[in-house]
N, C-alpha and C positions, 0 to 999 in steps of 0.2 A: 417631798420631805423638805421640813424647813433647811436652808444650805449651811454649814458651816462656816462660821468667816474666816477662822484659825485658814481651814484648807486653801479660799476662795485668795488670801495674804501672799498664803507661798505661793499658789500657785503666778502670782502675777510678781514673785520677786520682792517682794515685802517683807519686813520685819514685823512681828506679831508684839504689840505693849500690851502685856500681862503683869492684871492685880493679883494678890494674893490676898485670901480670907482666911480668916483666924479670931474674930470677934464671932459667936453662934447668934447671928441675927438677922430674920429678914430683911430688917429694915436698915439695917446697917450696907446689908449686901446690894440693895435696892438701888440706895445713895450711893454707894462704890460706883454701882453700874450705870448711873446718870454722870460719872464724869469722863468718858469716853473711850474708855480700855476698849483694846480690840476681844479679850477676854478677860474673866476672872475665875481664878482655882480657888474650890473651897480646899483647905487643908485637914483632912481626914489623920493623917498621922502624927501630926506633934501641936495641933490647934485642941481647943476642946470641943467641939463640935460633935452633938452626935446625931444619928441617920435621918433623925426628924427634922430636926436646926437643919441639916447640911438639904433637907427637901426644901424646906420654909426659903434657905437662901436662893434655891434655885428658882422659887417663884416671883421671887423678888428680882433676879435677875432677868428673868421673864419677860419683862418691862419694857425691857430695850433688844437692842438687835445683837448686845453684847455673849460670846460665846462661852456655856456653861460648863466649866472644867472641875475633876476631884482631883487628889492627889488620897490617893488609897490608901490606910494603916500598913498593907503587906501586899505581897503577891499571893493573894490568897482569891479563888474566883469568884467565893460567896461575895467578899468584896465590889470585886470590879463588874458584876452584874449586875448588882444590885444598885449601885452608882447609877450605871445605864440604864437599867431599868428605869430609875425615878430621874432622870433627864440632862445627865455629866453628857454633853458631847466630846467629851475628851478625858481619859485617862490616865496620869500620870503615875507608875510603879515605882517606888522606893525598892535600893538593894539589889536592882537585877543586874545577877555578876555572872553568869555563867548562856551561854545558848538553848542551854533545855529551859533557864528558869526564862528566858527573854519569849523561848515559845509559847510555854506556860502559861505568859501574861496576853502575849496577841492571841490565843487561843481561846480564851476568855471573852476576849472582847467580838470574837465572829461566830457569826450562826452558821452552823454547817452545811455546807461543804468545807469551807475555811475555816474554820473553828470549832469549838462544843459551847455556845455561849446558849442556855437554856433558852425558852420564848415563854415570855410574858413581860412584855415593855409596861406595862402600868403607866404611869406618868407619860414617858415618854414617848406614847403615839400623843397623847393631847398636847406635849410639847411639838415634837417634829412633824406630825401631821399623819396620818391615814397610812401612807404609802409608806412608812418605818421602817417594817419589819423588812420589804424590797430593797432599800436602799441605805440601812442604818450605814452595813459593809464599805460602804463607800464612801460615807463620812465621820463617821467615827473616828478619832483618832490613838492611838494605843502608842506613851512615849513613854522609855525605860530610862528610869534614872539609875548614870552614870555617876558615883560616888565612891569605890573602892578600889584599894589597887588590885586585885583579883579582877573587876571588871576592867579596867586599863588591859591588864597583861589580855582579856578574852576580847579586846574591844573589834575585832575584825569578824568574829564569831557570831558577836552578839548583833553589828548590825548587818548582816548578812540575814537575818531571822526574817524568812517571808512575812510581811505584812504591818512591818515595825514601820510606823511614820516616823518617828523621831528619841529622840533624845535627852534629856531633862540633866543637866552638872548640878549636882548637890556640893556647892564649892566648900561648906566645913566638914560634912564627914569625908568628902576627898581630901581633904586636906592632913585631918587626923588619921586616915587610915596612914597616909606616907609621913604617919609623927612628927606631924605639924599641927602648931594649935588651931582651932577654928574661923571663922569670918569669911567676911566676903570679901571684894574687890581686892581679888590678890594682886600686886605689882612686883613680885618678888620672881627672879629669874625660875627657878623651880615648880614654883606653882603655877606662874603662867605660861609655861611650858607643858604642865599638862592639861591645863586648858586648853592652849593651841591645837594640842596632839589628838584630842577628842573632836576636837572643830576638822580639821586635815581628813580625820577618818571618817567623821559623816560627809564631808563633799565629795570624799574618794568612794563612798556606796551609797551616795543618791537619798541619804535619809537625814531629817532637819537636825539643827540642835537649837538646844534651848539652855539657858541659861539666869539662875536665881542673882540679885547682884540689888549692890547698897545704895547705889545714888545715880542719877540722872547719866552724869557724866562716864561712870564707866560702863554706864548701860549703851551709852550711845557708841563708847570706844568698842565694844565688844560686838554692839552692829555692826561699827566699818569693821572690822575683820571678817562678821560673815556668821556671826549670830544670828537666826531669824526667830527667835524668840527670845524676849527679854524680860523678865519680872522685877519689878523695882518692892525692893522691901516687901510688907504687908499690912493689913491695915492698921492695925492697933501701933505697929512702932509709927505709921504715916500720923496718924491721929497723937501719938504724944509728942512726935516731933512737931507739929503744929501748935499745939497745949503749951508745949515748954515755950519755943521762939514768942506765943504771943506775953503768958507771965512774965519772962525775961525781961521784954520790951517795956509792959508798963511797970516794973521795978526798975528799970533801968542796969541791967545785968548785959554782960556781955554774950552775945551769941557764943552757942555749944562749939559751932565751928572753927570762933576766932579763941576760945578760952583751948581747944584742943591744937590749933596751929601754934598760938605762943607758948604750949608745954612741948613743939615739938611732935605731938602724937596725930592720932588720925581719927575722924569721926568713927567708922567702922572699923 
């Protein structure tokens, strides 16, 4: 079976850089994947992308050795099957706040013994190779996002859950569950406190995290701390933040960054 890279990262101590997709296009996805992500997630739940687009990108991804991730609408199995089936080596669950739903989700993703995940790879023997169905188990990866305070208070429950690789911080609906407004790169004592507290609980039970974040720089600060996956924005804000800096430039405007530091405020 073709290997995982996402796995092949941690396993050697590495930080995973993760694109995120949300334009429904192969060829968009194609061109993501020629700029050297260790992965890219298509976005199933708040991108518009739907099952066909989210295949087309996967083929497109195809292209390179870069690792083919979904991020699912729900914890729902018809979902994360179906993902796998047409060739996501990795899984990402939105909402799972509780231990049965965290089951529910790696449950999904294994073929029995370890799991109920039906059989019929489609896509996914022509992606991973022949020997699939033997060893999907092994490389698959099944990461529960972390976003709620209901999941905060079960977070020793949840990654306790046999089979769970990882972890996924949805930093604005965490944020707004604890009645704060949304964004990324929090720097605010409270909020990166329960960033931290999430990071502490996966290296206290051996399961990765990951983490969605706005800019280069707090992507790389939340490496040293001990992040092993990181996703910077996604494409279409990457593509208009590009768009904007180049117009800006030939009107002669001032960059987003320096017009947001003299108001005092902050990019994200």
């Amino acid at each position: 079976m073709r290997p995982n890279t996402v796995r092949s990262i941690w396993k050697s101590g590495g930080c995973v850089v993760n694109g995120w997709l949300s334009i429904p296009s192969g060829f968009a996805a194609e061109v993501m994947a020629h700029q050297g992500w260790d992965s890219l997630t298509v976005d199933m739940q708040h991108g518009i992308v739907d099952y066909q687009q989210m295949v087309s990108m996967f083929q497109g991804i195809s292209t390179t050795s870069v690792t083919p991730m979904v991020r699912v609408p729900w914890n729902d199995p018809a979902h994360v099957m179906k993902a796998l089936d047409a060739g996501a080596y990795g899984v990402i669950c939105p909402m799972i706040n509780t231990r049965e739903e965290a089951e529910k989700f790696v449950g999904a993703c294994r073929y029995a013994p370890r799991g109920y995940r039906s059989s019929g790879p489609i896509r996914a023997t022509l992606y991973g190779g022949p020997d699939y169905q033997a060893k999907a188990d092994d490389e698959i990866l099944a990461i529960a996002m972390i976003e709620t305070k209901e999941a905060v208070k079960n977070l020793d429950k949840i990654l306790s859950t046999p089979g769970l690789d990882g972890v996924y911080v949805g930093p604005s609906d965490l944020s707004i569950s604890y009645g704060m407004g949304p964004g990324m790169d929090h720097t605010d004592e409270k909020r990166l406190d329960l960033i931290m507290k999430i990071l502490k609980a996966c290296k206290k039970h051996g399961v990765h995290a990951g983490l969605h974040t706005g800019s280069t720089a707090y992507a790389k600060r939340m490496r040293e701390e001990g992040y092993q996956l990181v996703t910077l924005l996604n494409d279409s804000r990457i593509m208009a933040a590009a768009a904007k800096a180049m117009v800006d430039d030939m009107k002669g405007l001032k960059p987003v960054a320096a017009k947001a530091k003299a108001k005092g405020g902050s990019v994200y």
